[in-house]
mmCIF file of the N, C-alpha and C atoms, coordinates in Angstrom:
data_MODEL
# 
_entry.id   MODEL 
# 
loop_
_atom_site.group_PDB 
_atom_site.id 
_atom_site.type_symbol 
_atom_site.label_atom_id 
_atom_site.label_alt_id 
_atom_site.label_comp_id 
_atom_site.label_asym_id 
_atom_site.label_entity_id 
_atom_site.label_seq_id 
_atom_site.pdbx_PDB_ins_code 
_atom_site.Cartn_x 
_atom_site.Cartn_y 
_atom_site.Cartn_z 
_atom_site.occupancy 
_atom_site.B_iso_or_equiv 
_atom_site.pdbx_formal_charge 
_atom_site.auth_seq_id 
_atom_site.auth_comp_id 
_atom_site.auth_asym_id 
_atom_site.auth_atom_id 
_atom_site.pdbx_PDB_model_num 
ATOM 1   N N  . UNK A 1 1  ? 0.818  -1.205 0.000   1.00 0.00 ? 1  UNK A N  1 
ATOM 2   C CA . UNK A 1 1  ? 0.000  0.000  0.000   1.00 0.00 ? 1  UNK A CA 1 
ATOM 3   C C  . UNK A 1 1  ? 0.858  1.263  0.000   1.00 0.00 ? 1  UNK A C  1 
ATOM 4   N N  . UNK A 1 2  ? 2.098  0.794  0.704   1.00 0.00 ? 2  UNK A N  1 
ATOM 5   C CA . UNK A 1 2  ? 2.935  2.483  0.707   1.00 0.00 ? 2  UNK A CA 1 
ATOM 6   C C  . UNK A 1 2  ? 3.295  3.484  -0.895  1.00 0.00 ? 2  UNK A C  1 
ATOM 7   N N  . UNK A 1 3  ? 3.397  1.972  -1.798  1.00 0.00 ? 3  UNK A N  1 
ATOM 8   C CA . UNK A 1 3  ? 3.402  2.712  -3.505  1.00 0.00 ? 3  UNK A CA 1 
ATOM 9   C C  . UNK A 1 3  ? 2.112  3.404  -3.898  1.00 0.00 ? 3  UNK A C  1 
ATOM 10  N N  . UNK A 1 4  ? 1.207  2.922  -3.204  1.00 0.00 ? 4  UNK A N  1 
ATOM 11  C CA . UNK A 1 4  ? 0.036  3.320  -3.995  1.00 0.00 ? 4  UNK A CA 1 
ATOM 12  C C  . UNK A 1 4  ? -0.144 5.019  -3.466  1.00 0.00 ? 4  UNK A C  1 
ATOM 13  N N  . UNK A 1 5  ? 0.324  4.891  -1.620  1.00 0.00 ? 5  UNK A N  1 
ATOM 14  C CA . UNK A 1 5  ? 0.588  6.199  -1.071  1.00 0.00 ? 5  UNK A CA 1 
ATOM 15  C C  . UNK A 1 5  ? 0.868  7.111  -1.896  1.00 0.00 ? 5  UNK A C  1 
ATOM 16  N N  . UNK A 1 6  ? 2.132  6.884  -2.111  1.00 0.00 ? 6  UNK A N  1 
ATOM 17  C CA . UNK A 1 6  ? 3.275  7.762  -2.766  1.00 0.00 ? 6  UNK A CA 1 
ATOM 18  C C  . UNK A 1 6  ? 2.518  8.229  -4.240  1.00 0.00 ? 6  UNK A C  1 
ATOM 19  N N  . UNK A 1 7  ? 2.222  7.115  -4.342  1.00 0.00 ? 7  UNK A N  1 
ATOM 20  C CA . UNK A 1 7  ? 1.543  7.541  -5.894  1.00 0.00 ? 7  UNK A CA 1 
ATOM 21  C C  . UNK A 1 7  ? 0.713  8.550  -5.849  1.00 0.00 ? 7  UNK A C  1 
ATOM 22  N N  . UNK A 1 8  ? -0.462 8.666  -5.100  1.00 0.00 ? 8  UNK A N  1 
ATOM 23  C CA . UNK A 1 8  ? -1.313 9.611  -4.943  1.00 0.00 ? 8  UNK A CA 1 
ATOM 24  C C  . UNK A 1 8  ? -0.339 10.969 -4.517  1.00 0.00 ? 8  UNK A C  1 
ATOM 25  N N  . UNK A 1 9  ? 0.209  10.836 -3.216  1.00 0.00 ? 9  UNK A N  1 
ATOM 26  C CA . UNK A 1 9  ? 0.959  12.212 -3.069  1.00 0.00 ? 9  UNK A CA 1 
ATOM 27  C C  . UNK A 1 9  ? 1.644  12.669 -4.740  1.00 0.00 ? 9  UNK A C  1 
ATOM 28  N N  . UNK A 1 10 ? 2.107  11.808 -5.339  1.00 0.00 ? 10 UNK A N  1 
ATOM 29  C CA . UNK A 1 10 ? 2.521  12.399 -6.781  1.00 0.00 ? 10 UNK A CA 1 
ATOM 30  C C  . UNK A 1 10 ? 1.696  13.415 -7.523  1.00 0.00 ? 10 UNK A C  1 
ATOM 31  N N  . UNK A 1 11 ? 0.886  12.408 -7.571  1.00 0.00 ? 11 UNK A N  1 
ATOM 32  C CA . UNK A 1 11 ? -0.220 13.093 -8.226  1.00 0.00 ? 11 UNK A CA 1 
ATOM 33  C C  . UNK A 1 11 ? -0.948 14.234 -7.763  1.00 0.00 ? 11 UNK A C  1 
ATOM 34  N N  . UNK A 1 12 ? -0.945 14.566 -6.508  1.00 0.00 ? 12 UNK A N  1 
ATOM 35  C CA . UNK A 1 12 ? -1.556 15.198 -5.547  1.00 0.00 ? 12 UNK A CA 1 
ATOM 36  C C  . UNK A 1 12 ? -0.348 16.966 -5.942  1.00 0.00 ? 12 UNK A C  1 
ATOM 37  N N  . UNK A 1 13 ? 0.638  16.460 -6.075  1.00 0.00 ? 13 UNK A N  1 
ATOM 38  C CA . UNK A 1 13 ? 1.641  17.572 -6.169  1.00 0.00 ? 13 UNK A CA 1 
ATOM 39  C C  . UNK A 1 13 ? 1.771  17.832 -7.741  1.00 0.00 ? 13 UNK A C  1 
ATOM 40  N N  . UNK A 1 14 ? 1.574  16.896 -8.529  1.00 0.00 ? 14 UNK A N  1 
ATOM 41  C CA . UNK A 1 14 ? 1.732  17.840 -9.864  1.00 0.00 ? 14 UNK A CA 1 
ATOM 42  C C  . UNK A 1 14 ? 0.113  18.359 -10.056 1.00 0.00 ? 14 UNK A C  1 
ATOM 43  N N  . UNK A 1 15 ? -0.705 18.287 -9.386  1.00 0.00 ? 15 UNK A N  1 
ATOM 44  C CA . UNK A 1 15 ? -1.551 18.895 -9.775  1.00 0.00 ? 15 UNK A CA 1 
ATOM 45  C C  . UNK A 1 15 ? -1.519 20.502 -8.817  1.00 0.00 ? 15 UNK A C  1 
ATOM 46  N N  . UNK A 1 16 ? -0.857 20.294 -8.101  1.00 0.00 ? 16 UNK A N  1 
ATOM 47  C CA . UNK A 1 16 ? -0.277 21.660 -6.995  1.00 0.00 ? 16 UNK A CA 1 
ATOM 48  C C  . UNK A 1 16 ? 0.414  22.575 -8.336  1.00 0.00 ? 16 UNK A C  1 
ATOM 49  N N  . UNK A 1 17 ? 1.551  21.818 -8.856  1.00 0.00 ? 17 UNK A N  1 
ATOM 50  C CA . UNK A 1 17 ? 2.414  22.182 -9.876  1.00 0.00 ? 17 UNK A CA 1 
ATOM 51  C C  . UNK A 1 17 ? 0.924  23.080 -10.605 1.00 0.00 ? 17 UNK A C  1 
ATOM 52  N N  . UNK A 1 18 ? 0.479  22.507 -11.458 1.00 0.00 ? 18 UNK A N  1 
ATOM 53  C CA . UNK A 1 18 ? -0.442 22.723 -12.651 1.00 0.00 ? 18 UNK A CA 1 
ATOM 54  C C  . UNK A 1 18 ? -1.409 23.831 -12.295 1.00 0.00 ? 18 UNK A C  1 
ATOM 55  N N  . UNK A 1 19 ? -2.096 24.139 -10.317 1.00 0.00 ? 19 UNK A N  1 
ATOM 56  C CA . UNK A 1 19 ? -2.760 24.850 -10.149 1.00 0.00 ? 19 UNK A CA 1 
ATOM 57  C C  . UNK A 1 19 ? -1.685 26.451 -10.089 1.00 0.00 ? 19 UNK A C  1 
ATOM 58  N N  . UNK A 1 20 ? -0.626 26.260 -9.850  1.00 0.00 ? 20 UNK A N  1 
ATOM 59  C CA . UNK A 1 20 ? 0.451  27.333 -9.553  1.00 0.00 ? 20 UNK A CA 1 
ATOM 60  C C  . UNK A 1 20 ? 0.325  27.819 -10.906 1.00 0.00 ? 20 UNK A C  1 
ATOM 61  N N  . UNK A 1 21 ? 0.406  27.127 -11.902 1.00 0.00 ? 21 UNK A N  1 
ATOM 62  C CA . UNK A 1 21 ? 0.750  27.571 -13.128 1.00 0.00 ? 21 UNK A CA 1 
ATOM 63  C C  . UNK A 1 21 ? -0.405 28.584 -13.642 1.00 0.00 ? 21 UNK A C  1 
ATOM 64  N N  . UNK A 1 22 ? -1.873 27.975 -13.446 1.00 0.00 ? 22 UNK A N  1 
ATOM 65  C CA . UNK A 1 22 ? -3.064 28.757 -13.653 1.00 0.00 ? 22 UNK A CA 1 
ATOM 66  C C  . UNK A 1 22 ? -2.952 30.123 -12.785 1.00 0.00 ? 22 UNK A C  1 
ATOM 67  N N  . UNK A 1 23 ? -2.401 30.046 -11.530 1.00 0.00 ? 23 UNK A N  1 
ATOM 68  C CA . UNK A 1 23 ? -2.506 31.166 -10.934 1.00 0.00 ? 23 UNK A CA 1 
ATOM 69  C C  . UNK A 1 23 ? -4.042 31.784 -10.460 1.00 0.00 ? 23 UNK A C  1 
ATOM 70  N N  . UNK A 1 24 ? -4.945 30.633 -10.593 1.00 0.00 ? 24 UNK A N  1 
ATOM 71  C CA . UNK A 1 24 ? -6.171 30.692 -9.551  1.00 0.00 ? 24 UNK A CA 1 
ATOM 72  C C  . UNK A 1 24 ? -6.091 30.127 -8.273  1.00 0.00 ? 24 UNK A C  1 
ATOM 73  N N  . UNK A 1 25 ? -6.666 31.114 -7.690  1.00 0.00 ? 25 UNK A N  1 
ATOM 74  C CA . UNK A 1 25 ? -6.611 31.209 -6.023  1.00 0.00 ? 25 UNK A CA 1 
ATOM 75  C C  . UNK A 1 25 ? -7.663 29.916 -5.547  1.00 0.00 ? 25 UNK A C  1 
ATOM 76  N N  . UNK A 1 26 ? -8.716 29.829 -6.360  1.00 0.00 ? 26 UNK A N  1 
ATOM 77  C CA . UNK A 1 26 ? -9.047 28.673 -5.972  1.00 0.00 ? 26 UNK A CA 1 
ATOM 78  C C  . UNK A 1 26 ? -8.630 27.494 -6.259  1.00 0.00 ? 26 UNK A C  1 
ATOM 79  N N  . UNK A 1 27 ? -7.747 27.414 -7.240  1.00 0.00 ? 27 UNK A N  1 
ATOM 80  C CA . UNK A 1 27 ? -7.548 26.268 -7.894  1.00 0.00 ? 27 UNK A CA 1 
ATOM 81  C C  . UNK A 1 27 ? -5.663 25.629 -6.813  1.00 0.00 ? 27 UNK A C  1 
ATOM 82  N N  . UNK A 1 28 ? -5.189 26.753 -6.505  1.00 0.00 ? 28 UNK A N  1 
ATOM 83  C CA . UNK A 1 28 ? -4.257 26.794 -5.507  1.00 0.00 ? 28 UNK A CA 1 
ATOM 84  C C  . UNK A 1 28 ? -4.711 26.332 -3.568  1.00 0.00 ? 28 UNK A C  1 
ATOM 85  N N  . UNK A 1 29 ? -5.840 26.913 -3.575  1.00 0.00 ? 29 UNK A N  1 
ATOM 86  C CA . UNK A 1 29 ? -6.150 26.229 -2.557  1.00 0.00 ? 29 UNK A CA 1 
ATOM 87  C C  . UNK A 1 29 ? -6.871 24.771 -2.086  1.00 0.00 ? 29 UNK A C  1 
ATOM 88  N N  . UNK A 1 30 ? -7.284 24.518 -3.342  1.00 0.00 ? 30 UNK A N  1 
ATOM 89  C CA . UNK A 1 30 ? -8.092 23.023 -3.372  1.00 0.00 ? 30 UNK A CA 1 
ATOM 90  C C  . UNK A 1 30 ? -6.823 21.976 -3.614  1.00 0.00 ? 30 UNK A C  1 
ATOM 91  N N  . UNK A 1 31 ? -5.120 22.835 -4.311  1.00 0.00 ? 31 UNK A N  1 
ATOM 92  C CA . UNK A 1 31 ? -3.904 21.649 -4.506  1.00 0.00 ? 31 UNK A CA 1 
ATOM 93  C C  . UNK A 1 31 ? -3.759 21.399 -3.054  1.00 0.00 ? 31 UNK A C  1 
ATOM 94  N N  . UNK A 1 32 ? -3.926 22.648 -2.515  1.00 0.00 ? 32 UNK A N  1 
ATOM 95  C CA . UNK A 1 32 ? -2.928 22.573 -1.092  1.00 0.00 ? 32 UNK A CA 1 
ATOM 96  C C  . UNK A 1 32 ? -3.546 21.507 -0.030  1.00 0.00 ? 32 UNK A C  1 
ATOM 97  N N  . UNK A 1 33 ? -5.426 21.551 -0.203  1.00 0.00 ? 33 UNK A N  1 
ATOM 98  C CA . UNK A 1 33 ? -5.843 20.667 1.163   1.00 0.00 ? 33 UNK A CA 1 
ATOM 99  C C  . UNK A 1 33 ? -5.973 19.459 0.081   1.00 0.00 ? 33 UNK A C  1 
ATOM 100 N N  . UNK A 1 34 ? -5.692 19.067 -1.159  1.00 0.00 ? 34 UNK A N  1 
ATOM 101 C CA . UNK A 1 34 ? -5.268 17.982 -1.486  1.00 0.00 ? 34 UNK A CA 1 
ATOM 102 C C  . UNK A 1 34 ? -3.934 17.271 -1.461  1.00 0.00 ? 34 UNK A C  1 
ATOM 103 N N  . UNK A 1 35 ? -3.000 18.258 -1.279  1.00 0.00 ? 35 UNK A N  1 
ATOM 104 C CA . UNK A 1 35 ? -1.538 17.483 -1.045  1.00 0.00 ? 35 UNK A CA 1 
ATOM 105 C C  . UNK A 1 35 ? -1.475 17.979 0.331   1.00 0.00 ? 35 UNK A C  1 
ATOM 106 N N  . UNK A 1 36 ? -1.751 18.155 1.106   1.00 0.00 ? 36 UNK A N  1 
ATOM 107 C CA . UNK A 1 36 ? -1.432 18.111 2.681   1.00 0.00 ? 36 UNK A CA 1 
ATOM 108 C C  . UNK A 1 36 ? -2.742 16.875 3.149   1.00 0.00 ? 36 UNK A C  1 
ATOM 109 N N  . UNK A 1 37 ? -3.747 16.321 2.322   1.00 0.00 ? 37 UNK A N  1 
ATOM 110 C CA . UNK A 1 37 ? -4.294 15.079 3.035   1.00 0.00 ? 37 UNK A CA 1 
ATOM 111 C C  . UNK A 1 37 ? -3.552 13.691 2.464   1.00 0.00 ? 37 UNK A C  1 
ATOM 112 N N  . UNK A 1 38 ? -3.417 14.174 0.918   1.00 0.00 ? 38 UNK A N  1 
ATOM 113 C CA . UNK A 1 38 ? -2.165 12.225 0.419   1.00 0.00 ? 38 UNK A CA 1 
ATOM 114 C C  . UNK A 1 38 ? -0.722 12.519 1.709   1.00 0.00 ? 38 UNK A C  1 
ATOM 115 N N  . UNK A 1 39 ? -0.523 13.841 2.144   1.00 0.00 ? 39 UNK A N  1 
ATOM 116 C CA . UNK A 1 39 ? 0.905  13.759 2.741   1.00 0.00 ? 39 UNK A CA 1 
ATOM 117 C C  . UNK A 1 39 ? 0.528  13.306 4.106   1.00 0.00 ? 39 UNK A C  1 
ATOM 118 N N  . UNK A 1 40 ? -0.870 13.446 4.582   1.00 0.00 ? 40 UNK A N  1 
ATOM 119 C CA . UNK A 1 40 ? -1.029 13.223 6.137   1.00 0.00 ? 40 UNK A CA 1 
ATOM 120 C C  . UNK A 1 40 ? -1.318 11.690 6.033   1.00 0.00 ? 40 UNK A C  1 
ATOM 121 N N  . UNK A 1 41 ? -1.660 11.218 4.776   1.00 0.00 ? 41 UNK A N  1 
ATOM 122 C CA . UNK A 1 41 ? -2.300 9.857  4.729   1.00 0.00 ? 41 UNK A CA 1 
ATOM 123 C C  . UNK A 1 41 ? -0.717 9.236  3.848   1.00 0.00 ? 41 UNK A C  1 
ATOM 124 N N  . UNK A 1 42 ? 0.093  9.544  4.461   1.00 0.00 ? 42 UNK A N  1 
ATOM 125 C CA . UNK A 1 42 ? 1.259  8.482  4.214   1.00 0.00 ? 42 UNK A CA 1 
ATOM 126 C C  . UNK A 1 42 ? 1.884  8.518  5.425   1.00 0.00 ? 42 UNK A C  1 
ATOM 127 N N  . UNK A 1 43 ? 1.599  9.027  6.669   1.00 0.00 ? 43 UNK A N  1 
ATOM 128 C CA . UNK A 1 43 ? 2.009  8.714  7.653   1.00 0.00 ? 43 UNK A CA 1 
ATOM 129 C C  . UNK A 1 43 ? 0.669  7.900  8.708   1.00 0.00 ? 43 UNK A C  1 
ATOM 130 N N  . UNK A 1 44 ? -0.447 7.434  7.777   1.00 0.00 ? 44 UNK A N  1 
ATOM 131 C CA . UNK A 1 44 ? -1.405 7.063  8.822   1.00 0.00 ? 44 UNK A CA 1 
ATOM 132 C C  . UNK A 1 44 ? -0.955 5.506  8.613   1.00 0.00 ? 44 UNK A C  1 
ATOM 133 N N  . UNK A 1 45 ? -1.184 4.568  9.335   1.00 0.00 ? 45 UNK A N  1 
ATOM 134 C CA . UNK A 1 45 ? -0.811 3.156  9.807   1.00 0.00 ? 45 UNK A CA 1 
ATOM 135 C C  . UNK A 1 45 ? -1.707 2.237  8.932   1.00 0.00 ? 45 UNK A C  1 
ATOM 136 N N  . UNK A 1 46 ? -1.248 1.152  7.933   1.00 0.00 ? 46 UNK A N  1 
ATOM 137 C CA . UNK A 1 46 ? -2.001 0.514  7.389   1.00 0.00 ? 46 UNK A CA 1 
ATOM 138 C C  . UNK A 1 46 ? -2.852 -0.651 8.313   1.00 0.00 ? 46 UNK A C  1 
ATOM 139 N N  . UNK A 1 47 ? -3.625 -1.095 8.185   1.00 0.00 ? 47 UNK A N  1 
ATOM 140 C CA . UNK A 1 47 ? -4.415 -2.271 8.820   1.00 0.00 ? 47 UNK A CA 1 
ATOM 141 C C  . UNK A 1 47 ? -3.837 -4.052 8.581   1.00 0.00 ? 47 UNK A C  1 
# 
């Protein structure tokens, strides 16, 4: 499960990348509480 983690945080950050680039404020704040939850959910404990 930790690849699949990582994977999402990837993805989670080039779309951070891609909202920076637009330079919408909303589109910058919806990267940020999407890559700060794949980054909080790679330190949560698998089952």
């Amino acid at each position: 499960m930790k690849g699949i983690k990582l994977g999402l945080l990837g993805i989670a950050l080039s779309l951070l990348g891609i909202a920076i680039a637009m330079g919408n404020v909303f589109a910058i704040a919806g990267a940020v509480i999407g890559a700060l939850t794949a980054l909080a959910g790679c330190f949560v404990k698998d089952k």
